[in-house]
C-alpha positions in Angstrom: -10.5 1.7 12.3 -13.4 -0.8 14.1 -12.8 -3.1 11.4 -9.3 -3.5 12.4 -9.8 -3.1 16.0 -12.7 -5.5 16.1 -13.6 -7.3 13.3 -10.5 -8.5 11.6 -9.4 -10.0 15.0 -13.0 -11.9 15.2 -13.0 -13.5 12.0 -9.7 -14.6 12.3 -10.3 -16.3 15.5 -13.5 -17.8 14.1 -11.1 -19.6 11.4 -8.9 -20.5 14.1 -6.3 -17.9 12.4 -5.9 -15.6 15.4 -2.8 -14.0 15.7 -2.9 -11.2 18.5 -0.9 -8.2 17.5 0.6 -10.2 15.0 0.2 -7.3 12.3 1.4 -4.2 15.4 5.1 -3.3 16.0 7.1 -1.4 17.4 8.4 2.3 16.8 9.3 5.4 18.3 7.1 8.1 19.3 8.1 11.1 17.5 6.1 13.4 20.0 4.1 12.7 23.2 0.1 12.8 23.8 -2.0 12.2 26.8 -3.6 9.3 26.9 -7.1 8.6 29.1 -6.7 6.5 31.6 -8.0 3.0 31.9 -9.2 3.3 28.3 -7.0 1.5 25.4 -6.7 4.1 22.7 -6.0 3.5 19.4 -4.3 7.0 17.9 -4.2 7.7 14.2 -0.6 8.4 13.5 1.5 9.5 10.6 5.1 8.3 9.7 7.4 11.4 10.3 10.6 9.4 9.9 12.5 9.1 6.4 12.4 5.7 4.3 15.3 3.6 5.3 15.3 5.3 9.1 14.1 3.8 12.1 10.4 4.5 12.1 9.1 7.5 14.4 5.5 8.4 14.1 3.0 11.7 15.0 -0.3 11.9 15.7 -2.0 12.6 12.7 -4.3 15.7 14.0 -3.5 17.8 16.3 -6.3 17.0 19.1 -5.5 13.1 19.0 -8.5 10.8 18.1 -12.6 10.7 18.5 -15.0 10.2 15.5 -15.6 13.8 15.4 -11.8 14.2 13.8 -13.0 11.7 11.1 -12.2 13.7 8.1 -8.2 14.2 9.6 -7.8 10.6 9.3 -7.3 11.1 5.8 -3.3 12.3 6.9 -2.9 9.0 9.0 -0.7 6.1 7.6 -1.5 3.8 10.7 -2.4 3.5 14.2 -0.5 2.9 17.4 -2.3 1.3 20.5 -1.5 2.7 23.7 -2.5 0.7 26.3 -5.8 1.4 29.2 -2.6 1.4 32.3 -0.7 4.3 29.9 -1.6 7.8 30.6 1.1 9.7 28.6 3.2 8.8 26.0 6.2 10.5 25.7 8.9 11.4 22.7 11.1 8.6 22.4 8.9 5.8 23.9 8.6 3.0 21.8 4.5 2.0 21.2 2.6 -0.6 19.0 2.1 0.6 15.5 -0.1 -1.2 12.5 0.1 0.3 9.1 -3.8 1.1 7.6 -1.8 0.8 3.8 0.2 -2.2 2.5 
């Protein structure tokens, strides 16, 4: 997850390649979560929706994110960034959502 987070977006901006949230769009929360505020979170999430829907996504544990839930992220199929001014997210919203597979 740092690696996409941190490093990706470095390298390409070294190259001159940068393209902010070029590779994050949007979908529908399937669920809500809390969110901490004035942090940016990025939440490992899980597709729930079926192929050819509109794509809704879940968090992928059940406690949200922190390195301690490592070994859950094994269920994720991306991650959504929720913003440090967003405290909840709520079923329905739509959020920013980058696949971790191709």
């Amino acid at each position: 997850m740092s690696y996409l987070v941190f490093v990706e977006p470095g390298l390409l901006a070294m190259q001159d390649r940068a393209k902010p949230l070029a590779d994050w769009r949007p979908v529908t929360a399937d669920e809500g979560w809390r969110s901490p505020p004035r942090r940016e979170q990025f939440v490992p999430v899980r597709v729930v929706s079926a192929p050819g829907e509109p794509v809704r996504v879940a968090q992928a544990t059940e406690r949200g994110s922190g390195s301690h839930l490592a070994g859950r992220m094994a269920r994720a199929t991306g991650l959504v960034r929720v913003p440090d001014a967003t405290t909840e997210v709520s079923a329905g919203d739509t959020v920013l959502y980058r696949a971790l597979e191709a």
